[in-house]
C-alpha beads as a LAMMPS data file, in Angstrom:
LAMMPS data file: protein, C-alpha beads

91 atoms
90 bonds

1 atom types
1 bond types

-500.0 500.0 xlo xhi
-500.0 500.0 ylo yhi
-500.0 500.0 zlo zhi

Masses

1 110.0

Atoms # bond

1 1 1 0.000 0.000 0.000
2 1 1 2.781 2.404 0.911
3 1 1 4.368 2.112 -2.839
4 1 1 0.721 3.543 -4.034
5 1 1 0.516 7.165 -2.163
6 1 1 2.123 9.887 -3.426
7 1 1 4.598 12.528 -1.683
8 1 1 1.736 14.448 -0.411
9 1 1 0.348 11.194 1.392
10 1 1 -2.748 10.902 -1.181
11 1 1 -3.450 7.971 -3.305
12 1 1 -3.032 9.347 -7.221
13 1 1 -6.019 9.247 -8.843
14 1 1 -5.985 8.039 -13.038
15 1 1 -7.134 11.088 -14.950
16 1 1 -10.459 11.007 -16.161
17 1 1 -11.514 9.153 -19.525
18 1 1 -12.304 11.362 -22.641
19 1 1 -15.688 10.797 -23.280
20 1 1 -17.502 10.878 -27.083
21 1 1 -20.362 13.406 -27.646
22 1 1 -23.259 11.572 -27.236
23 1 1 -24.922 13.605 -30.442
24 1 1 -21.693 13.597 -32.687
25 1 1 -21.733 15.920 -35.503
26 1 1 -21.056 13.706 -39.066
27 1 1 -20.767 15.745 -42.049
28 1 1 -22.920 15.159 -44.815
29 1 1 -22.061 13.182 -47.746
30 1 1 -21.477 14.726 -51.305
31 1 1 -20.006 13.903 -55.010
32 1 1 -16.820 13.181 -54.414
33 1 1 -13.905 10.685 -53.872
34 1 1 -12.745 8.513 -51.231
35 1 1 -9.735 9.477 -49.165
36 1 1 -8.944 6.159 -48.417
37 1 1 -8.872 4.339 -51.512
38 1 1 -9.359 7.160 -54.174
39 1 1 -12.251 5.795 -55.422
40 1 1 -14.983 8.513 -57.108
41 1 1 -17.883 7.898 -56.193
42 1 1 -21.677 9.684 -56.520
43 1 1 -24.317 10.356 -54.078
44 1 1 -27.841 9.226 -54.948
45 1 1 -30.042 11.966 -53.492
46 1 1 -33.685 9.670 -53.913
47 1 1 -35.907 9.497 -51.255
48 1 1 -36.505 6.102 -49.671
49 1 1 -40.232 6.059 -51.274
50 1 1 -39.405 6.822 -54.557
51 1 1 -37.162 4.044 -55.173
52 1 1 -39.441 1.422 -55.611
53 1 1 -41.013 3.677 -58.489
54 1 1 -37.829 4.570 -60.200
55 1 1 -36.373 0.931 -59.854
56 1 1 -35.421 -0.916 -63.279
57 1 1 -34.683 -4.394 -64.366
58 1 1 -33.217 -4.701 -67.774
59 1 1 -31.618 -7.675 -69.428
60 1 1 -29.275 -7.553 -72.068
61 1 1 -29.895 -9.593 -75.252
62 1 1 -26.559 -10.400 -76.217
63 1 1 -25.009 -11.636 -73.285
64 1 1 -28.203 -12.078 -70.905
65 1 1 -26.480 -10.015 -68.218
66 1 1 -29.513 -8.583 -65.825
67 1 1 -28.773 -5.322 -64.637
68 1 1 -30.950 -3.595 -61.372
69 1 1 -30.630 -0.134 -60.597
70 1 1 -32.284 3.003 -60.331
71 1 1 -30.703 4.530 -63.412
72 1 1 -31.766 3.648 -66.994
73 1 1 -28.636 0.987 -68.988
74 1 1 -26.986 2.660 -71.443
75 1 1 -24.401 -0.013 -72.212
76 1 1 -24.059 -3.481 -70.592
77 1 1 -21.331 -3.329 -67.988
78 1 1 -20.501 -7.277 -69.637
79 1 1 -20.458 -7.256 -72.873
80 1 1 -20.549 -3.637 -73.786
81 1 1 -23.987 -3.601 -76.117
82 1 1 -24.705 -0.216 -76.298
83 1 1 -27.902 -0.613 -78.861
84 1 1 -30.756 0.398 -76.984
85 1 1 -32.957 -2.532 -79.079
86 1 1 -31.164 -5.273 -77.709
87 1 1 -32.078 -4.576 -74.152
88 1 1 -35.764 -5.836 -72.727
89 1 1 -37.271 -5.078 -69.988
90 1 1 -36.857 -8.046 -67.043
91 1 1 -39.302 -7.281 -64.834

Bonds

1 1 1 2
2 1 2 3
3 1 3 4
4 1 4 5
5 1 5 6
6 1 6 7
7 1 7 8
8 1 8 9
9 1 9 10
10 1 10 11
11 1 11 12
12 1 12 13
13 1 13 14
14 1 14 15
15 1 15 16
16 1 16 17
17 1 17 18
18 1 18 19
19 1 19 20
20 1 20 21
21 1 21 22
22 1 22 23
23 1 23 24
24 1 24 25
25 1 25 26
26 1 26 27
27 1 27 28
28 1 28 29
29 1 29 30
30 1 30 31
31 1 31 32
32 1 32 33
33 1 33 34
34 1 34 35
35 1 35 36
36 1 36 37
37 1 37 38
38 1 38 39
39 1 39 40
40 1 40 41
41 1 41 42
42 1 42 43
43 1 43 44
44 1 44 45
45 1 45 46
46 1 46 47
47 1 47 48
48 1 48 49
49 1 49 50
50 1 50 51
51 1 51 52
52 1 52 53
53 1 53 54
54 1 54 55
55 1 55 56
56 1 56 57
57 1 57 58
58 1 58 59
59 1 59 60
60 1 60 61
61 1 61 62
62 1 62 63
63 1 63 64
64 1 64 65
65 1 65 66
66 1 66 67
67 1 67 68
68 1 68 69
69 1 69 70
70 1 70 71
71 1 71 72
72 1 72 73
73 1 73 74
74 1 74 75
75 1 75 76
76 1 76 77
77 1 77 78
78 1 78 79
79 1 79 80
80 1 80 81
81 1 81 82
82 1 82 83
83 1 83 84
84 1 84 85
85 1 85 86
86 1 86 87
87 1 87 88
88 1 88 89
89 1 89 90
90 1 90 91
């Protein structure tokens, strides 16, 4: 016990523990790029509701690649068919 108090005859006492906001403040997310990996990348600003009316299916013709997204196809990530015929829609 002796080796634990201090020249003043106290027992030291840890400082105290930083503690986190409990409301922290997290910037909002834009267009932009990673900093981390450097990858761009681009914020979808739909609400939650409208994505189940803007939500596409589309299947390419050539390659039968399915692609689902909220954005229309303009060329198939697979094969690269960029003709607008050979695409139907999959839903």
């Amino acid at each position: 016990m002796a080796d634990f108090i201090n020249k003043n005859g106290n027992i030291p006492v840890a400082p105290p523990t930083p503690v986190a906001p409990a409301n922290p403040v997290i910037p909002p997310v834009t267009n932009g790029s990673n900093v981390n990996t450097g990858k761009q990348y681009e914020v979808d600003n739909l609400a939650p509701e409208d994505l189940d009316i803007m939500w596409t299916r589309w299947k390419c013709l050539i390659c039968n690649y399915t692609y689902e997204g909220s954005k229309p196809l303009k060329k198939c990530p697979r094969c690269g068919n960029e003709d607008p015929d050979k695409f139907e829609d999959a839903d």
